[in-house]
C-alpha positions in Angstrom: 32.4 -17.2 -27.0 34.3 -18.1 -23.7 32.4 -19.0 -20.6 33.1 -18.1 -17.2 32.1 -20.4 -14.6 31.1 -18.8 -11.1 30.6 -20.2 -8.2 28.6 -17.7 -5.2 30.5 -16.4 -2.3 27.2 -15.9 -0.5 23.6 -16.1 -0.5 20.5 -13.6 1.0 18.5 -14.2 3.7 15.6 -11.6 3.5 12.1 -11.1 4.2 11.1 -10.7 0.2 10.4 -13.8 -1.4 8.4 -13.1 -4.7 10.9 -12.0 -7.9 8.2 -10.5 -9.3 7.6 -7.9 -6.7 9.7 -4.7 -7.5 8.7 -2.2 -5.3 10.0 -0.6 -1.9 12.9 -1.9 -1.7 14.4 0.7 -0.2 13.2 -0.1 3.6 14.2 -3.7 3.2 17.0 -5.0 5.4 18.5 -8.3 4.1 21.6 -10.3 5.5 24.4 -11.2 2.9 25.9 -14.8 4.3 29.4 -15.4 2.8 30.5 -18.6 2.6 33.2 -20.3 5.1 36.0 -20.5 2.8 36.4 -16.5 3.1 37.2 -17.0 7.3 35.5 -15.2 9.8 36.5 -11.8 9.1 35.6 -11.4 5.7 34.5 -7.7 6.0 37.3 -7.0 8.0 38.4 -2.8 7.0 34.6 -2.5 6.0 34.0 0.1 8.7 34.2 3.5 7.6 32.3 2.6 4.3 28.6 3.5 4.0 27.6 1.3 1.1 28.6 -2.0 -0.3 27.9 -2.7 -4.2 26.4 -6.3 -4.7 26.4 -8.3 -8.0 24.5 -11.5 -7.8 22.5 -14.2 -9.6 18.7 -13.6 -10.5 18.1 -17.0 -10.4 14.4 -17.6 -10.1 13.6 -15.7 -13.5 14.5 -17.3 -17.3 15.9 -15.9 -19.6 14.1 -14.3 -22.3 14.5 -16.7 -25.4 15.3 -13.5 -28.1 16.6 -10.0 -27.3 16.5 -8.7 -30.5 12.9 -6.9 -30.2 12.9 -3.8 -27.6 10.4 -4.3 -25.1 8.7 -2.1 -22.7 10.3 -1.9 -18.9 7.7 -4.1 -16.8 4.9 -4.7 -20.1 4.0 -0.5 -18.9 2.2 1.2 -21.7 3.2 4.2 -20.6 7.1 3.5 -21.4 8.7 3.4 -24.3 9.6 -0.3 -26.0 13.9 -0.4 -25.1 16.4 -2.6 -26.1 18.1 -4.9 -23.8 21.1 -2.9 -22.6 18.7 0.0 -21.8 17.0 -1.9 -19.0 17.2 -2.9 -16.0 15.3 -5.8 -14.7 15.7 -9.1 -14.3 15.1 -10.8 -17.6 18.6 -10.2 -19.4 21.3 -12.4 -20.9 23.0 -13.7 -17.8 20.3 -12.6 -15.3 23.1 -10.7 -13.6 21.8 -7.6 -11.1 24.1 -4.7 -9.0 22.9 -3.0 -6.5 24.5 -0.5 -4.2 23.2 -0.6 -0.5 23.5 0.7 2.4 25.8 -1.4 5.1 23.8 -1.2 8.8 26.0 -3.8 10.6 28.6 -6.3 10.2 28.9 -9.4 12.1 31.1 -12.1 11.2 30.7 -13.8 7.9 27.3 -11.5 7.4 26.1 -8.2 6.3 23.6 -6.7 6.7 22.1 -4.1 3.9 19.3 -1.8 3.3 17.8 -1.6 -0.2 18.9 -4.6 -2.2 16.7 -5.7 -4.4 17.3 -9.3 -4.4 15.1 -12.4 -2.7 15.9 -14.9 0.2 17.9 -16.9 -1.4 19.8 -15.3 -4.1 23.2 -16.1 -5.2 25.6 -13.3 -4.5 29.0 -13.7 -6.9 30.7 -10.6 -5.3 30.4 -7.6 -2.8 32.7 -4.2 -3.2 32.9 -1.3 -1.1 31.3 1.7 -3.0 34.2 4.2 -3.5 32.8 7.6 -5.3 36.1 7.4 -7.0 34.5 5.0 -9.0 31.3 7.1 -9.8 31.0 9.2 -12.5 30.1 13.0 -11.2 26.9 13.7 -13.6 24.8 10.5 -14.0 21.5 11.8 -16.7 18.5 9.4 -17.6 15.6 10.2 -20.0 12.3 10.8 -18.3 10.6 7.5 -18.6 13.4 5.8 -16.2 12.8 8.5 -13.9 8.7 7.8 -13.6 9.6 3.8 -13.7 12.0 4.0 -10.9 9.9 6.5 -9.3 8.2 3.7 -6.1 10.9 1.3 -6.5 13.0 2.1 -3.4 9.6 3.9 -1.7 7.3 1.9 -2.0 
């Protein structure tokens, strides 16, 4: 297979610091810094959005060393064992995460978001505008992810 090298266009600067700690993230307020190879008006036409979408680099985690076996979503008993592509978390082939935040101000070469889910730190590879043009209208999830991801954003 083909490999992609990537280099960052920006890290987070946030108040989180543990990868293992996945809840409430929906109160936290983290800075994306872009690097100074985008200029100093990087964001520039941002204004008007309400939400960015963020893929970066969960860099502090391994890999797992085999997919093949479905595993439970955080070792919970109470969920059901899921294959890879059915989960979320950290641990995946690439140990790429996306999250869509809320944008609360823009300065320069940084933004600051509500409700990522990433650490100080973390490599960010790109940031999007969220367009609903580009979400499907009727999202549906079984009932475990809905009790899992029940305290994630709250707390």
């Amino acid at each position: 297979m083909t490999t992609f090298p990537m280099k960052p266009v920006g890290v987070v600067h946030g108040p989180a610091e543990d990868p293992s700690g996945d809840r409430g993230w929906g109160d936290v307020d983290s800075v994306v810094e872009v690097d100074e190879r985008f200029g100093e008006r990087p964001f520039e036409g941002l204004d008007g959005f309400s939400h960015v979408e963020l893929v970066f680099v969960f860099d502090e985690v391994e890999e797992r060393a085999d997919y093949r076996e479905p595993q439970r979503p955080l070792g919970r008993r109470d969920m059901p064992a899921i294959g890879i592509f059915a989960d979320r978390g950290p641990v995946r082939p690439n140990r790429l995460g996306h999250s869509a935040c809320e944008i609360v101000a823009v300065e320069g070469r940084r933004l600051t978001v509500r409700g990522l889910d990433a650490v100080d730190g973390t490599p960010v590879l790109d940031i999007k505008p969220a367009m609903p043009a580009f979400l499907p209208e009727h999202v549906e999830q079984p009932e475990w992810a809905q009790r899992l991801m029940e305290s994630y954003f709250d707390g």
